[in-house]
C-alpha positions in Angstrom: 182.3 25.7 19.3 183.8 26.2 22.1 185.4 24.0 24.7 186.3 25.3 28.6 188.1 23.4 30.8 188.5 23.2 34.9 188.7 21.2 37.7 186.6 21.2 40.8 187.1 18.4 43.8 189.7 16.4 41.6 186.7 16.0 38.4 187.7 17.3 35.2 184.9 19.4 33.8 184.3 20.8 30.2 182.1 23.4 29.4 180.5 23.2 25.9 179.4 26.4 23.5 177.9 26.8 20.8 177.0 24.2 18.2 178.2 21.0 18.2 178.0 20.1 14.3 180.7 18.6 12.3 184.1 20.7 12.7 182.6 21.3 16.6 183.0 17.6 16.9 186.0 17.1 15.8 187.8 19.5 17.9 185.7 17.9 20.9 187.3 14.5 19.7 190.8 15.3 19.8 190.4 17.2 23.0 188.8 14.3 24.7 191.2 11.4 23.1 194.0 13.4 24.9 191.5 13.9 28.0 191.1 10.0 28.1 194.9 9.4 28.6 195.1 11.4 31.9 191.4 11.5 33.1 189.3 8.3 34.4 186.5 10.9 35.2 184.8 13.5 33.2 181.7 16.0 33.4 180.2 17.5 30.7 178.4 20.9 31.2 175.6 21.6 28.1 174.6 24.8 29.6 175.8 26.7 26.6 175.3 24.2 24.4 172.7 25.5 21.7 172.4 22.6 18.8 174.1 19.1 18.3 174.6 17.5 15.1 174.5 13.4 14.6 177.9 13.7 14.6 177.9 15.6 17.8 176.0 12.5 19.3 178.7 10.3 18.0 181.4 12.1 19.8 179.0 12.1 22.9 178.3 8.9 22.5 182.2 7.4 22.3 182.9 9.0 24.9 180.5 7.6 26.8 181.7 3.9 26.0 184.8 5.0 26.9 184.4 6.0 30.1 181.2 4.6 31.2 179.7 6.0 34.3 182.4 8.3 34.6 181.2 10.3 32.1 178.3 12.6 32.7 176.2 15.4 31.4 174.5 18.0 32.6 172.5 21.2 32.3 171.1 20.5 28.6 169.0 22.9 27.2 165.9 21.2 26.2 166.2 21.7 22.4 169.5 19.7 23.2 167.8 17.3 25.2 165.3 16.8 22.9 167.8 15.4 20.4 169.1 12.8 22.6 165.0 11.6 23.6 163.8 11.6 20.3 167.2 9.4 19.6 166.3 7.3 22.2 169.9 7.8 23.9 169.1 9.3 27.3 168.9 6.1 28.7 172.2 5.1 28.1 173.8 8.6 28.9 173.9 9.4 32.6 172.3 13.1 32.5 171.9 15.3 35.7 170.2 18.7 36.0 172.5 20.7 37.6 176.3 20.3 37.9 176.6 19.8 41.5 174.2 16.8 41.3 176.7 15.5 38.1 180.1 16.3 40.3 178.1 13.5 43.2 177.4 10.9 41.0 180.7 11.4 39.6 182.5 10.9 43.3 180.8 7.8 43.7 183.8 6.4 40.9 187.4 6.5 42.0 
């Protein structure tokens, strides 16, 4: 997997690709433990995000709790989407369509 990084109007965003599975989530742990320490906002882009693992979710999902609101996601493929319905997670996971709806929500958060 890989992981992007870049910021637009003072957000932190990471671009996902690939497959989230086991080794993909551990390198998206450490990267977002070290994100945490410097960034009280974060956007996740899924648009090249092509499967996620339970594991994946987990790492999703910690993050989340971390951050709270100010973590997002957006542009999930539906097979990825899928995952997190069937879960019954996409209610507790702010999701967005497109990024530029994401970076808003996101602006509402100091």
């Amino acid at each position: 997997m890989e992981i992007k990084e870049r910021v637009q109007e003072g957000i932190k965003i990471v671009e996902l690709k690939g497959s989230l599975d086991g080794e993909g989530a551990k390198k998206l742990d450490g990267r977002l433990k070290e994100l945490f320490a410097f960034e009280s906002r974060l956007l996740v882009n899924c648009k090249n995000l092509e499967y996620i693992s339970s594991l994946g979710i987990r790492s999703i999902m910690t993050a989340s709790r971390i951050l709270h609101n100010r973590f997002v996601l957006c542009e999930l493929l539906d097979r990825v989407r899928d995952v997190f319905e069937v879960s019954g997670l996409m209610r507790h996971l702010p999701m967005y369509a497109s990024e530029r709806e994401a970076l808003e929500a996101l602006k509402k958060f100091p």
